[in-house]
C-alpha positions in Angstrom: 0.0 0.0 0.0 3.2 2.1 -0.1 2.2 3.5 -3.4 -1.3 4.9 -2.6 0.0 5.9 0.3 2.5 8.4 -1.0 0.2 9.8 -3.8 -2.4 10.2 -0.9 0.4 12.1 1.8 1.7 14.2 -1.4 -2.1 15.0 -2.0 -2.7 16.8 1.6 0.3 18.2 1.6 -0.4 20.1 -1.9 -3.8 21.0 -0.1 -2.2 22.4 3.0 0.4 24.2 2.0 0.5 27.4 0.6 0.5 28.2 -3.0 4.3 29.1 -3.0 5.8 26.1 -1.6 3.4 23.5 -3.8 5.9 24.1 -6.8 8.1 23.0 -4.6 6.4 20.1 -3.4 5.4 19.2 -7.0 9.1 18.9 -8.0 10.0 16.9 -4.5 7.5 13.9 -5.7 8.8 14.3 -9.1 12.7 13.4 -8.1 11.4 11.3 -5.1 9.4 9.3 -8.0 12.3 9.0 -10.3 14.8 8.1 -8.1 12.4 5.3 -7.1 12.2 4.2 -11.1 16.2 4.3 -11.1 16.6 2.0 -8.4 14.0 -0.6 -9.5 15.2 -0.6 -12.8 18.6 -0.9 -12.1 17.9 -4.3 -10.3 15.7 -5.2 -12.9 18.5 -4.9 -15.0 20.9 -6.9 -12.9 22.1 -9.8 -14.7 22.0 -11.6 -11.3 18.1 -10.9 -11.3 17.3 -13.1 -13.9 18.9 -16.6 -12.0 16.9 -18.8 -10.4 14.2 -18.1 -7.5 11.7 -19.9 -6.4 9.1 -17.4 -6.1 8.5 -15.1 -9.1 10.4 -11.5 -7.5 11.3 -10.4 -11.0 7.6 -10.3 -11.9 6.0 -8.5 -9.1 9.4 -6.4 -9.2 7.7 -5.2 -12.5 4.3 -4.8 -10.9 5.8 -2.8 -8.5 7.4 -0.4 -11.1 4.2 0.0 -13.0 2.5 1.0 -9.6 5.3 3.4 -9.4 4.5 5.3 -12.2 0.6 5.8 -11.8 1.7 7.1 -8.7 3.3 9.6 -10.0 0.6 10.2 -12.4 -1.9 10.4 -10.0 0.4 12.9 -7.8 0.5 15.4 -11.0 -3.5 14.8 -11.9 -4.6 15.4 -8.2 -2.8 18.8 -7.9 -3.5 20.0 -11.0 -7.2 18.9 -11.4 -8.8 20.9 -8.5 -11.4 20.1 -7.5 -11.1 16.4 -8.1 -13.5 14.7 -10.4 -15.8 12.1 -9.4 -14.2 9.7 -11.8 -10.7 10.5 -11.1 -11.8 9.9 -7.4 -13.2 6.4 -8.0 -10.2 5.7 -9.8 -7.4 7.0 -7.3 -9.9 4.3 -4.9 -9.3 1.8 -6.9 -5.8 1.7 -7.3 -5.9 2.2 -3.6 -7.3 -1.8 -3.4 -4.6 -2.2 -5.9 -2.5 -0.9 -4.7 -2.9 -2.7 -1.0 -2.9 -6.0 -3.2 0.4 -5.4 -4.3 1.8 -4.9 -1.0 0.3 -7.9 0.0 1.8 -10.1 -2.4 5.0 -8.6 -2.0 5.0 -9.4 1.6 3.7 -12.9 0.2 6.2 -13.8 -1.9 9.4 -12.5 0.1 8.5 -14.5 2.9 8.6 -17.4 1.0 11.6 -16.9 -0.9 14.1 -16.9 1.5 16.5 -19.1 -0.6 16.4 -16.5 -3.2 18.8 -14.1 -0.7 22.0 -16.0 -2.0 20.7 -16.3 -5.7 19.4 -12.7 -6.4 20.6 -10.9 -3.8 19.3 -7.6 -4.9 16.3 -8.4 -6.1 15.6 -10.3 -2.5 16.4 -7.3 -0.4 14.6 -4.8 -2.7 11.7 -7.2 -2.4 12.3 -7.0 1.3 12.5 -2.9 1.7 9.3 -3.2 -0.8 7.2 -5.3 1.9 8.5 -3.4 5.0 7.7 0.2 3.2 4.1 -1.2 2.2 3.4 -3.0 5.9 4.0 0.8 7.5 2.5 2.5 5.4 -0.5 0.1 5.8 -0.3 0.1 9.6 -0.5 4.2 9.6 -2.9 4.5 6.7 -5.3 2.1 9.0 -4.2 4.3 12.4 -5.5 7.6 10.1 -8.3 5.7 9.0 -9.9 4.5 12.5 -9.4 7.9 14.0 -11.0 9.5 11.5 -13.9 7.0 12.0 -14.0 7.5 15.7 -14.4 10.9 15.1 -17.1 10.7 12.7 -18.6 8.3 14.7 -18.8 10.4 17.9 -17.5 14.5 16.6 -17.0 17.3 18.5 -19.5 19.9 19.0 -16.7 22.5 16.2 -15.0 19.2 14.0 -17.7 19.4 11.5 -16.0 21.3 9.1 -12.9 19.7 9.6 -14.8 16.2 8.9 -16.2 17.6 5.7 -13.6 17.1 3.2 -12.9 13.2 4.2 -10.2 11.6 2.0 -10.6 14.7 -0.7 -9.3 17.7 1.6 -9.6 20.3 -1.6 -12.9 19.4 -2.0 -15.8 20.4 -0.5 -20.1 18.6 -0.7 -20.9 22.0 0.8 -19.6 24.5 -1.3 -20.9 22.8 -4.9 -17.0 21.5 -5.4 -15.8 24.8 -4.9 -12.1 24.0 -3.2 -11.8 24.9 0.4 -10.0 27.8 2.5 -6.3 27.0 3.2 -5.8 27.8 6.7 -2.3 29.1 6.1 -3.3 31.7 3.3 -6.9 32.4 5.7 -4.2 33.4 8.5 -1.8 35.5 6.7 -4.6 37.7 5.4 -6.8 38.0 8.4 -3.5 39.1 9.9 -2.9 42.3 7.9 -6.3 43.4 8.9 -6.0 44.3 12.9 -8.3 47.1 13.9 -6.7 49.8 14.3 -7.2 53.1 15.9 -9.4 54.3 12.8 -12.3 50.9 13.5 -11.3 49.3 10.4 -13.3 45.6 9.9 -11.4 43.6 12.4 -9.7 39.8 10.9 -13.3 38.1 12.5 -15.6 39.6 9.8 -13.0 38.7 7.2 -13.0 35.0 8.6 -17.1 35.3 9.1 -17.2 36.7 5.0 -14.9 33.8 3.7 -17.0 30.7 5.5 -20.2 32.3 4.1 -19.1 32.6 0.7 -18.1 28.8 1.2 
C-alpha cells in the first residue's frame, strides 16, 4: 500500500500548504518518484536478477514499477485537477485496493523466498524494503483511517467542518465542489487586517465573510 499511500500524503500536503511552496512540493515527488524508477530498474537490469528463485520476484518487481508510475501520475493529476472529479476519485480508490494488493503479495512472496537471498541478492532485499515500506505504510494508513472514523462516529461539538472534506481535503459537498480555505493563506490575510485606531473591519468579519461565501 506504499504507493497509494505516497500519492495520498503528497495529496494533503499540496492542499495544506501554501501556493508558494506547492511548486516546490510538486518537484520533490517528481525526483522522489524518479529516483524510485532508477533504483527498481537498475535491479531489474541486474544480470543476477534473472537466475533462479523460487518465487516469481522479477515479476511482481515489475508490478511494482508499474504501480510506481501511476503514482506519479496520480500525484500530477490530483494537484492539478482541483477540485477532483468524481471519476478520477473512483479511480485513485481503486488503485488504492490495488494498490494494497500489491503490498500484499510482496510481503507474500518474500517471505517465501528466503532461498532466493544468496541467488538474487538484490532483487531479494529490494523485495524485502518493498514489503517493509508497504506493511508501515499500511499500519498508519489504517491508524489515520480508524481515528477518523471514531471521530465521525462520535464528533466534536466545532470538528464538522474539519470532517467535511474526508479523504478529498480540496474538495468540499458543501460548497458545490468549490475548493476549500487554506488555513495558512486564511491566516496570513486576516492578519494584515487588525483594527486599528481608525475601526477598520477587524480579521473576524474577514473569517465570518470567507465561510459564508463557502
Amino acid at each position: 500500500m506504499i504507493h497509494f499511500c505516497l500519492a495520498h500524503t503528497a495529496y494533503r500536503l499540496h492542499c495544506w500548504l501554501p501556493r508558494s511552496h506547492q511548486l516546490r512540493l510538486q518537484v520533490t515527488v517528481f525526483l522522489c518518484g524518479t529516483v524510485a524508477l532508477v533504483l527498481q530498474f537498475y535491479v531489474l537490469l541486474r544480470p543476477r536478477s534473472s537466475q533462479y528463485c523460487s518465487q516469481p520476484l522479477l515479476t511482481n518487481l515489475v508490478g511494482n514499477i508499474i504501480f510506481t508510475f501511476f503514482t506519479i501520475a496520480f500525484t500530477v493529476l490530483l494537484a492539478r485537477l482541483e477540485p477532483a472529479p468524481r471519476a478520477l476519485q473512483r479511480t485513485f480508490s481503486v488503485f488504492g485496493v490495488g494498490s494494497f494488493g500489491e503490498g500484499v503479495c510482496t510481503a507474500a512472496l518474500t517471505v517465501l523466498a528466503a532461498d532466493c537471498k544468496k541467488t538474487t541478492p538484490e532483487l531479494y532485499y529490494l523485495s524485502v524494503l518493498l514489503s517493509v515500506s508497504s506493511l508501515v505504510s499500511t499500519v498508519l494508513f489504517s491508524s489515520l483511517g480508524l481515528i477518523r472514523l471514531a471521530s465521525a462516529t462520535c464528533p466534536r461539538p466545532n470538528a464538522n467542518q474539519q470532517s467535511e472534506g474526508g479523504i478529498w481535503p480540496c474538495w468540499s459537498p458543501a460548497s458545490g465542489g468549490r475548493k476549500c480555505i487554506r488555513l495558512p493563506e486564511v491566516f496570513h490575510q486576516s492578519a494584515s487586517a487588525i483594527p486599528g485606531p481608525s475601526g477598520r473591519r477587524g480579521p473576524g468579519s474577514e473569517l465570518r465573510g470567507l465561510v459564508d461565501q463557502g
